[in-house]
N, C-alpha and C positions, 0 to 999 in steps of 0.2 A: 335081535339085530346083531350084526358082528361089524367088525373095523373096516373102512372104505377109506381110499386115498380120497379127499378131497378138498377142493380153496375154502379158506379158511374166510369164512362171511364176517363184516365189519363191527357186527353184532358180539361173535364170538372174542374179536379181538378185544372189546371191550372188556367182554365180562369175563375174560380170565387175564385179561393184563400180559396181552401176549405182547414180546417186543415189536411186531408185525407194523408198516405203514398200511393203515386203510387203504384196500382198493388195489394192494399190491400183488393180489393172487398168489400168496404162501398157500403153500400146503402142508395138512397135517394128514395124520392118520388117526382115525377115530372111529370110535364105539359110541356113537347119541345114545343109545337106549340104557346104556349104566355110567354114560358124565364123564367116560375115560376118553384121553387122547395120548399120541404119541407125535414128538415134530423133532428134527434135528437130522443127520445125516451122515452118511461114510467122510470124512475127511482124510483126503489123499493131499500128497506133498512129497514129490520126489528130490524136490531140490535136495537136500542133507538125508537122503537115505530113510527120512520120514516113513516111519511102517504104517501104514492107512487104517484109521479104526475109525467104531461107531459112536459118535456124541450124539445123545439125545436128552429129552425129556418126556419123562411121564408121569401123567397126571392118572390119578386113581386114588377114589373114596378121598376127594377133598385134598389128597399132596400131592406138591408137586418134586421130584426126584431127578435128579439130577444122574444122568447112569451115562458111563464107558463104556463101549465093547473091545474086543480085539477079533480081529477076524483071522480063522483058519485060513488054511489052503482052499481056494475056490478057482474060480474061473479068470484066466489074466484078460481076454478079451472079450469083446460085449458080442464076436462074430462068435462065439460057442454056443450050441446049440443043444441040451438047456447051458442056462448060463448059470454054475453053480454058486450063489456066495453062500459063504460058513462063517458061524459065528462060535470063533471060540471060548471066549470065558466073559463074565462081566469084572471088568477089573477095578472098577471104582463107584460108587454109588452114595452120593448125597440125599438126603442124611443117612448116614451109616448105618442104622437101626431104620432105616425104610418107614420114620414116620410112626412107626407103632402099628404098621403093615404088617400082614400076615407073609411070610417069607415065599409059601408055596404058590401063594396066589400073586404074587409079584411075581415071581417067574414065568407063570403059565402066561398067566396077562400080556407080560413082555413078548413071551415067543409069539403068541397069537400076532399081536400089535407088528413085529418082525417080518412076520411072513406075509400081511399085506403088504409092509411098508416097501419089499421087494430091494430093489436096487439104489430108487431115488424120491420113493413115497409119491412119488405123482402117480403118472399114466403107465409108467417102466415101459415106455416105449423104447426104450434100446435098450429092456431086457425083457420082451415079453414072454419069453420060456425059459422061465428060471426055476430053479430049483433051493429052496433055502431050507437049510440044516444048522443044528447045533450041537455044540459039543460040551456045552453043560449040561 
């Protein structure tokens, strides 16, 4: 099985202690068949010049990770056709040491978990031909 966008069941938010209201239709992205999910999102803020990066979390082999992104040069408008977003580095990650994680495999994991999660982890219905690259 590999990563799918989809609502996060009331069951789930239980048994991982998700900040989630029941019933509220969050979405994650996730892998059932190895226990991994990713949930969190691009946060934009143009007010003060705010440079838009990725906050998320991912859970894998039992942690949970607390990870940054910064995004490269990608697409300014969601009319672009693909609509490219770029992920340029990860630039913070709780806990520093990944948990006692395997470094190579947090990565892979990550991109995998990335490239479903698309533009807004849901349906990416206002990006459904995207393109997503990275630059680490």
């Amino acid at each position: 099985m590999a990563f799918v966008n989809e609502v996060v069941s009331d069951e789930d938010i239980a048994r991982y202690n998700l900040p989630f209201k029941p019933g509220a239709g969050r979405y994650w992205t996730r892998d059932k068949e190895n226990d991994c999910y990713l949930w969190g999102g691009i946060v934009e803020s143009y007010a003060r010049d705010y440079v838009s990066e990725g906050q998320f979390w991912l859970y894998l082999h039992g942690k949970l990770l607390d990870v940054s992104l910064n995004l490269g040069h990608g697409s300014i408008s969601l009319r672009e056709k693909p609509f490219y977003i770029v992920w340029k580095e990860v630039s913070h990650v709780q806990p520093y040491d990944l948990g006692g994680l395997d470094r190579s495999e947090f990565f892979s994991v990550l991109k995998q978990a990335l490239l479903v999660f698309g533009y807004d982890g849901e349906e990416n219905r206002f990006a459904p031909d995207r393109v997503v690259t990275f630059e680490f």
